[in-house]
N, C-alpha and C positions, 0 to 999 in steps of 0.2 A: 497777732501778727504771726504769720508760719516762720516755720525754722526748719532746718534741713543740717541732717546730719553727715555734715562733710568731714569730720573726724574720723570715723571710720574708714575713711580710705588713705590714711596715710602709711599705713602700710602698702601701699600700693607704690610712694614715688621711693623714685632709687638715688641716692643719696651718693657721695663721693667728698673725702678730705684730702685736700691740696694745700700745703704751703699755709698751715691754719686756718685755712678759709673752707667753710662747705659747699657742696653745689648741689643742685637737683636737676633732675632730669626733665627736661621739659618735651614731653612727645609730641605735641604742636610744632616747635621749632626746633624740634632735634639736635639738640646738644645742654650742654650741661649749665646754669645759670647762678648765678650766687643766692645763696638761701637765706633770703630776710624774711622777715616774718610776715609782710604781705607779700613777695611770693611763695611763700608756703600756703595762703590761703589762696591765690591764685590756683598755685598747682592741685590744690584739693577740689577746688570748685572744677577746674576741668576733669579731675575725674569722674567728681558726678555728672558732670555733662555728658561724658564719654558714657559711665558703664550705668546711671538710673537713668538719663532720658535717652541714652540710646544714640548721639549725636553724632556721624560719621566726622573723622577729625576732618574731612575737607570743608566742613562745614562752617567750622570754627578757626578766628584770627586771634592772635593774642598781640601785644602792645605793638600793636601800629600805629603810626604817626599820621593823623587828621591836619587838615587846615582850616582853618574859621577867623574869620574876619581879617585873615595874614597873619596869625598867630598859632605855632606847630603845639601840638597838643600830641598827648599817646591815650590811647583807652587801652583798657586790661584784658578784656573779653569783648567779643563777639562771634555772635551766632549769626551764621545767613541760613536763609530759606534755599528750596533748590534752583531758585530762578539766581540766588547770589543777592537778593535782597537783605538789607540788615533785617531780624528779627527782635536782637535781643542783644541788648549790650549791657554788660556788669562791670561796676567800681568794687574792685576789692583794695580792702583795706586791712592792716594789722590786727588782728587780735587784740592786743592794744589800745586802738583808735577806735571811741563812740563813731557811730554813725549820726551824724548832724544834717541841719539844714545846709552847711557847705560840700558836704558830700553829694545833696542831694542835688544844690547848684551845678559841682562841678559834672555829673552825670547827664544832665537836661544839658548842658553847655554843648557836652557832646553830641546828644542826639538832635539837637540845631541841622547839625551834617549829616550824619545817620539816619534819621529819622527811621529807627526801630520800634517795631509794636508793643514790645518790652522791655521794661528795664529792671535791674537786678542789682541794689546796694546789699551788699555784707561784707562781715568783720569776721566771719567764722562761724562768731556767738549766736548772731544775729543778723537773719537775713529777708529782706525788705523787697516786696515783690511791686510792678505798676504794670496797667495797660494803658498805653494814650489811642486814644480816638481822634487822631487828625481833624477826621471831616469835620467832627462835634467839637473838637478842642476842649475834650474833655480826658481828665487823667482820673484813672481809678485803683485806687489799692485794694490787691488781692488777697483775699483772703488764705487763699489754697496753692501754693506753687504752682504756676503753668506747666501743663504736660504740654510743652512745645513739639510740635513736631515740623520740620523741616518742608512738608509738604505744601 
């Protein structure tokens, strides 16, 4: 299974101590957010999305609230194509937290709605690539990171 090195870019987010509490910077939604340890993997995985595939931030939503079956839900990431289509939606998770088959549920749950071409589980450690094939309803895991492009 590929893996990608999103550690290397933590020196990139910009950090701030308030009242004991830390925040990081979230350049997607522009302002400062509390720093758990899944969003610290959040925030990393948007840099790679930002500076290795090249992702213009217009491109990319971070936790926004879905509706499915009357039930509000948030996903982590998403990537749109340039038409605004979803492409690529990621469940990040703590450093911490294996990646399971409930991760893999709650990700498919989302793309129910979504219906993106890719989807993207990891923990930091370990990160888990898929293409779904609608038409064939067929899902396939990737061997090699998607070089997604927006196009």
């Amino acid at each position: 299974m590929p893996d990608i090195d999103i550690l290397k870019y933590r020196n990139d987010l910009k950090t701030k101590k308030e009242a004991e509490k830390v925040y990081v910077f979230d350049p997607l939604r522009r302002k400062y957010v509390v720093f758990t340890p899944e969003e610290m993997i959040r925030q990393l995985f948007i840099q790679y999305l930002l500076q290795e595939l090249k992702i213009p931030k217009k491109h990319i939503a971070v936790e926004r609230q879905i509706i499915i079956n009357q039930k509000s839900y948030r996903f982590d990431i998403l990537v749109f194509d340039r038409s605004g289509k979803p492409l690529m939606v990621v469940e990040c998770k703590s450093h911490k937290v294996n990646i399971t088959d409930k991760t893999a549920f709650q990700i498919s749950r989302y793309n129910i709605a979504l219906k993106a071409k890719y989807l993207c589980l990891t923990n930091g450690k370990r990160s888990y690539f898929y293409k779904i094939d609608f038409d064939n309803r067929d899902l396939k895991i990737l061997e090699n990171i998607p070089m997604i492009s927006i196009k």
